[in-house]
N, C-alpha and C positions, 0 to 999 in steps of 0.2 A: 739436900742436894749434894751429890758428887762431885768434885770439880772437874774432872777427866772421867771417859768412861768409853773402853776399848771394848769392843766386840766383832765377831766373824759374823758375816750375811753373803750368802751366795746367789741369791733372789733381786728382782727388780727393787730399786732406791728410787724413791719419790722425794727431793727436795722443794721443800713450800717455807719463803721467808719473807718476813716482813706483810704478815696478812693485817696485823693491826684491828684484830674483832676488837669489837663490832663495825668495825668499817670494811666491809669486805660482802662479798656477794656468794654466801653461803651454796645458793645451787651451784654455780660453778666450781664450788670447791668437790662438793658432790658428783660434778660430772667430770672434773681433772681426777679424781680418784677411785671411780669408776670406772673411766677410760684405761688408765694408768696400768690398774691391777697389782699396785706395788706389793712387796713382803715386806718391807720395812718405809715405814715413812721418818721422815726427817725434819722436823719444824726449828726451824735456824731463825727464833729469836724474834720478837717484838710480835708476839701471834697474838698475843689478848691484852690490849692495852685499859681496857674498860669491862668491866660486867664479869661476869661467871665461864669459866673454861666449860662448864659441862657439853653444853647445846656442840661446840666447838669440836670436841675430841668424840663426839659421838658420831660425827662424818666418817673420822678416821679408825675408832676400832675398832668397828665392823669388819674390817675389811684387810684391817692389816696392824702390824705391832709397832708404834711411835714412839722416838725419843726425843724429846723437849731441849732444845738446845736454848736456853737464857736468854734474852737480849735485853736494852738497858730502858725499852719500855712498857716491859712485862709486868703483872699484876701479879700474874701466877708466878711459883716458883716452876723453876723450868725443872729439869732428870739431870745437866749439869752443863757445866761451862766450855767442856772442849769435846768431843768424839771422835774416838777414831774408828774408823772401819775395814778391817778387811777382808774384801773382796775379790774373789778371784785371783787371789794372789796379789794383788795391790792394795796399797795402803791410801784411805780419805782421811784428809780432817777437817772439820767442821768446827766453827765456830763463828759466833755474828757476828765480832768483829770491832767491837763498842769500850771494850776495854782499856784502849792508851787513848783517848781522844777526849774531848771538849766538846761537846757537838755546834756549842753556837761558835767557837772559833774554826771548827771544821769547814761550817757551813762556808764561811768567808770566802775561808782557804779554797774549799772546791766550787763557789764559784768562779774564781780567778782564774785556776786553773783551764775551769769550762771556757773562755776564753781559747785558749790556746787552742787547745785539743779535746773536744767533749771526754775521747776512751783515758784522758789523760789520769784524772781521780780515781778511777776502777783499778786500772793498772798499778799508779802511786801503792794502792790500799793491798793489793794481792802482793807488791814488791816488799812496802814495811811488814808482811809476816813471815812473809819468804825469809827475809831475814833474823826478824823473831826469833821465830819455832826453832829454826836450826831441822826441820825432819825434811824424811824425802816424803813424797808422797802428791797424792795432789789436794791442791785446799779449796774448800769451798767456803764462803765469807758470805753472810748477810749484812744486813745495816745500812748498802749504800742504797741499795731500791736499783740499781744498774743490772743488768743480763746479760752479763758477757764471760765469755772463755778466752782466757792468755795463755796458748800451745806454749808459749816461750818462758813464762813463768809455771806452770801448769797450775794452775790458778783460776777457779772461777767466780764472781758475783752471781747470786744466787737472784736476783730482781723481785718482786713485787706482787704481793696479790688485793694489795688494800684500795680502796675509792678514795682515798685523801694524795694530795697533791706533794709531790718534793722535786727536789732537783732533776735526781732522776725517776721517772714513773715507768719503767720499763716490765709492762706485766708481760709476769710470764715465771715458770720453775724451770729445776732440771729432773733431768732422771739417771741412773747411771746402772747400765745395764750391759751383760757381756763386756766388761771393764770398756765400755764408749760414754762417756759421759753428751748426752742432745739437751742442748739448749731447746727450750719449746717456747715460744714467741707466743703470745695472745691477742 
């Protein structure tokens, strides 16, 4: 595995994270990437927690070319740990996001937080890479299970496609096409 891996796509982007096979509801994965028609798919992390990638990736390369982005409850090894993209002249990066955290102190932490403000943990987690990374571009982060985009950070949580239960269960991917990135609710 790579640890960073840049490449040009000028085609529809299909983001799917945190699907968690065998938990997850394979026809619809089939009818999101059917629909979709993407050139490139995008698997941001925590996709095969259990069992055998094959069944899994045979949705996807039928139909279009996929790069495996890590997450920290993956089986498989993933194609590598960060991605960047660019697109129409704009630059993505991708990564799930699992890296500086603790997950059962996270957990805590972003309940607390939900308290306050539910968008408060998605934002926190787009804001600590923002400052990270140090690039321009816009970031796409798996791991929280959240579905949201922060115009102000440009910044988005990629949400959910698993039947198991978290904080946030916010199903749903993106896609980023004609440099517009649509959030797609389910």
């Amino acid at each position: 595995m790579e640890r960073e891996i840049t490449i040009k796509e000028d085609g529809k982007i299909l983001v799917l994270s945190d699907i968690h096979y065998p938990y997850c509801d394979i026809n619809l994965l089939n009818n999101i990437v059917e629909k979709e028609k993407p050139s490139l798919t995008v698997l941001l992390g925590d996709i095969v927690v259990k069992g055998e990638i094959k069944e899994l990736l045979g949705v996807f390369k039928k139909r279009s070319r996929v790069i495996y982005v890590r997450g920290d409850e993956d089986v498989q090894d993933g194609d590598t740990e960060l991605l960047r993209v660019f697109h129409n002249g704009r630059k993505y990066i991708f990564l799930h996001g699992h890296q500086y955290f603790n997950e059962k102190s996270e957990y805590s932490f972003v309940k607390l937080l939900m308290r306050i403000n539910k968008r408060l943990p998605p934002f926190l987690f787009c804001l600590f890479f923002r400052i990270l990374l140090h690039e321009s571009g816009t970031l796409i982060l798996g791991h929280s299970h959240a579905l949201v985009f922060f115009k102000s950070l440009n910044c988005a949580n990629a949400g959910t496609l698993t039947t198991l239960s978290n904080l946030y269960h916010d199903l749903g991917y993106i896609t980023i096409n004609d440099n517009a990135i649509d959030i797609r609710k389910l």
